[in-house]
C-alpha positions as CSV (number, residue, x, y, z in Angstrom):
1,X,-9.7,-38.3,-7.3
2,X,-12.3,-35.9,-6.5
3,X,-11.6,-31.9,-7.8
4,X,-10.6,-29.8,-5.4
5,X,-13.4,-26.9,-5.1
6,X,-13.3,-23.8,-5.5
7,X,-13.9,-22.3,-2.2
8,X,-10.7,-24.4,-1.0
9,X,-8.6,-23.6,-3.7
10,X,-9.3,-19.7,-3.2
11,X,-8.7,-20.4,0.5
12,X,-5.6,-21.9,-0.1
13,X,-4.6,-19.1,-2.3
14,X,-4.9,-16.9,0.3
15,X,-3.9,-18.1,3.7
16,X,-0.8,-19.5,2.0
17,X,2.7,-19.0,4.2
18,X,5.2,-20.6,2.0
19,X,6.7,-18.2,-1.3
20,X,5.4,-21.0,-4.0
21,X,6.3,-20.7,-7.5
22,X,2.9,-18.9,-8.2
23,X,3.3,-16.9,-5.0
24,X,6.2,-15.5,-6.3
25,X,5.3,-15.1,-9.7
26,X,2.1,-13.0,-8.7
27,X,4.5,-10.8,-6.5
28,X,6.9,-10.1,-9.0
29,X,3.9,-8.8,-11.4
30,X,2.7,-6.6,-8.5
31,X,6.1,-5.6,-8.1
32,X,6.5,-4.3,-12.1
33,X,2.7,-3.1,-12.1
34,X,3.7,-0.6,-8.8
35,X,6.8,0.6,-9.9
36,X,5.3,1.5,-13.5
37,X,2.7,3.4,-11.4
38,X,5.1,5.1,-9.2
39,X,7.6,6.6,-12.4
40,X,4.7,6.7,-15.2
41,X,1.6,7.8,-13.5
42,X,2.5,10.2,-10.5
43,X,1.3,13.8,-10.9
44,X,0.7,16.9,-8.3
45,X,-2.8,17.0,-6.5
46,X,-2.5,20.1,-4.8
47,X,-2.3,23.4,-6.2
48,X,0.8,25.5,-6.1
49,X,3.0,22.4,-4.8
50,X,3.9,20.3,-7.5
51,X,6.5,18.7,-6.0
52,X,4.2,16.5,-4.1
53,X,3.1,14.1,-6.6
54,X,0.4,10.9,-6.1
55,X,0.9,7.9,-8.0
56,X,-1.7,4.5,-7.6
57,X,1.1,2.3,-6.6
58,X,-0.4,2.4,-3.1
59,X,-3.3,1.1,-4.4
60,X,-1.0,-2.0,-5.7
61,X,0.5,-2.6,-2.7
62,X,-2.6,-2.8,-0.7
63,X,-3.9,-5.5,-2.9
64,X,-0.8,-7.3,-2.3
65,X,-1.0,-7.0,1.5
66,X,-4.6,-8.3,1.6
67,X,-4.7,-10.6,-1.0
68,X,-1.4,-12.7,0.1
69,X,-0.6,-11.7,3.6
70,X,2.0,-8.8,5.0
71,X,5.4,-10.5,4.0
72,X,3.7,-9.8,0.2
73,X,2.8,-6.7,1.0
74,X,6.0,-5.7,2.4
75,X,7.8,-6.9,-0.6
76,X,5.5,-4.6,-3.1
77,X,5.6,-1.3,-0.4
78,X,9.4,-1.9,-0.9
79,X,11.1,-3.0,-3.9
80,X,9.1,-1.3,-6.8
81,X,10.7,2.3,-5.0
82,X,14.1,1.0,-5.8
83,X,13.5,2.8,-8.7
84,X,13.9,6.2,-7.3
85,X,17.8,6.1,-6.8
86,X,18.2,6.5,-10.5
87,X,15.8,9.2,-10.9
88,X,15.7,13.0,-10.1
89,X,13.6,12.2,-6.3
90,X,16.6,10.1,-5.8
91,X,17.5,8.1,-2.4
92,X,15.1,11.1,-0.6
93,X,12.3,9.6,-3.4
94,X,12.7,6.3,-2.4
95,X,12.8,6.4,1.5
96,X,9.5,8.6,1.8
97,X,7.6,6.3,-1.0
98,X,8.4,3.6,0.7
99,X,7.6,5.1,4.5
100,X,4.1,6.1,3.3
101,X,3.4,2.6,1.3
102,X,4.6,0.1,3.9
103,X,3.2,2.0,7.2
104,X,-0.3,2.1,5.3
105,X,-0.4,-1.5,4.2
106,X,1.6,-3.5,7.1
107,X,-1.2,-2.3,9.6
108,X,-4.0,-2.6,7.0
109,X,-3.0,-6.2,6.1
110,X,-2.6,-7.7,9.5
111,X,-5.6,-6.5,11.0
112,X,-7.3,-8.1,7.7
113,X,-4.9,-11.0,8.5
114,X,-7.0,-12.1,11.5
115,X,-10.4,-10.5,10.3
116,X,-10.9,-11.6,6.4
117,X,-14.5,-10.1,6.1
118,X,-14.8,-6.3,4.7
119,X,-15.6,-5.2,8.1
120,X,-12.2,-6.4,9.2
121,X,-10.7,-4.9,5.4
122,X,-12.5,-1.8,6.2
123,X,-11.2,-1.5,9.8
124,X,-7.8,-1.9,8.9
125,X,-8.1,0.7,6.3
126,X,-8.8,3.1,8.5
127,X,-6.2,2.1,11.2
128,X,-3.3,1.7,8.3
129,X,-4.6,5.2,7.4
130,X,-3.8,6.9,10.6
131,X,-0.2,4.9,10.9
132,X,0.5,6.6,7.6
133,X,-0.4,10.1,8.1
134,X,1.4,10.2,11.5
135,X,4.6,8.3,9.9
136,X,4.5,10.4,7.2
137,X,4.6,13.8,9.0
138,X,7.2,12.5,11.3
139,X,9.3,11.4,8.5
140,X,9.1,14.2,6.4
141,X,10.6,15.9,9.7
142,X,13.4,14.1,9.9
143,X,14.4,12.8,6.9
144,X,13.3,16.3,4.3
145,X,16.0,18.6,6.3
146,X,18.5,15.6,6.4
147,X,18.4,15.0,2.5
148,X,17.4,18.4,0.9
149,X,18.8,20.9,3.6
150,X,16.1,22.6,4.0
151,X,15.6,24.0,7.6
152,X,12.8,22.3,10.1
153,X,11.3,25.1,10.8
154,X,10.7,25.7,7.0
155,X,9.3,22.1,6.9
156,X,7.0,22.3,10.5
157,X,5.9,25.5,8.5
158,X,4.4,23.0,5.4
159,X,3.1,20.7,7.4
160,X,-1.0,22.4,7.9
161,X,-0.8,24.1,4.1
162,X,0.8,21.1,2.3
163,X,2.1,18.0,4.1
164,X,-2.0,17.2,5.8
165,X,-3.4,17.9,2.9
166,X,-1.4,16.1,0.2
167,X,-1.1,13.2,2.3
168,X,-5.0,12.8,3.7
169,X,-6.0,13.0,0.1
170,X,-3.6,10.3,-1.1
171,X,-4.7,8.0,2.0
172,X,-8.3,8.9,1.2
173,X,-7.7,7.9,-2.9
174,X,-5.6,5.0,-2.1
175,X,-8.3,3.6,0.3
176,X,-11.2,4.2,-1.4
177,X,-10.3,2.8,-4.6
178,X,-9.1,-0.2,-3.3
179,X,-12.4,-0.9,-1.5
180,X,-14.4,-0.3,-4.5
181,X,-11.8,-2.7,-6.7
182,X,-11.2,-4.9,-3.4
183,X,-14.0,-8.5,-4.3
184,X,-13.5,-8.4,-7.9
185,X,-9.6,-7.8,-7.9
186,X,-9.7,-10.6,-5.3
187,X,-12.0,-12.6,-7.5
188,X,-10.2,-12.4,-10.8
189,X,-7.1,-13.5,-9.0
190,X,-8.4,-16.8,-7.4
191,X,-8.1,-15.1,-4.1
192,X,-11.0,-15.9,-1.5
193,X,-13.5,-12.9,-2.0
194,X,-14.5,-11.6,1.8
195,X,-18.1,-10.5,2.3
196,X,-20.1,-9.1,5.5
197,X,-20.9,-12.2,6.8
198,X,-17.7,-14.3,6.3
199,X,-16.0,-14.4,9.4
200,X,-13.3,-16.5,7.7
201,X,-9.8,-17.9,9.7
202,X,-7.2,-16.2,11.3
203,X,-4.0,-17.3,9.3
């Protein structure tokens, strides 16, 4: 029997639909490599408001979503921020992690879903960028008076000094370091490796 080559088995790595023992195996790691990120490596990137803290788990969960479709992604924008219930950020924690991770990798990986070329990666970047800033202003306006009891107007007051800021730097971070890491992250893990001129399939 002839070996199956390389460019198919990448391909079929990919473009996948069914949760194969692999499949799941890879998720799981994802899963343990995000939530070490999000209780181990988070600290404050803006001055005077520590309680905003970035953490690379987005940068996790964005590999997921592109390397092995949205239903992968959605699993590593959701379960890793389980976490948060048994720490100090609590239930609060865990609902705004996992707003800003899943409305920045959902839209990211389904416009690379039916564009696999780093024009199409790039593109849906961008658009899962916008989805998150605007999900996560709106949800720190509902859900930040609901769990910590602060007033609306206190939290409409952060949003220009601290909420814009905090959050178009993490989107900006998150991005940019999976686009530099994107080809040999996707290389290393057998997963097709997108260039310019690869128009590949929609799955």
């Amino acid at each position: 029997m002839a070996p199956t080559s390389t460019h198919n088995a990448t391909h079929s790595t990919h473009a996948a639909s069914g949760w194969g023992t692999r499949r799941i195996a890879v998720t799981a790691l994802l899963c343990a490599m995000a939530a070490i990120c999000t209780l181990v490596l988070e600290f404050p990137i803006l001055p005077g408001v520590t309680w905003l803290k970035y953490d690379p788990s987005g940068i996790v969960a964005l590999i997921a979503g592109l390397a092995f479709g949205p239903a992968t992604g959605a699993a590593v924008s959701v379960i890793p921020y389980l976490v948060h219930v048994a720490t100090a950020s609590g239930v609060y924690g865990m609902v705004m992690a996992v707003l800003a991770t899943f409305s920045l990798v959902m839209p990211a990986s389904l416009v690379y879903r039916r564009h696999r070329t780093m024009h199409g990666a790039l593109i849906g970047l961008v658009v899962g960028g916008i989805v998150c800033l605007a999900a996560c202003v709106v949800g720190n306006l509902i859900v930040t008076p609901f769990y910590t009891g602060m007033p609306l107007d206190a939290v409409i007051a952060l949003i220009v000094p601290a909420l814009l800021p905090f959050n178009i730097i993490k989107i900006i971070i998150n991005c940019a370091v999976f686009a530099l890491v994107m080809r040999p992250i996707f290389k290393a893990m057998g997963v097709e490796v997108p260039t310019a001129g690869n128009l590949g399939t929609a799955r």
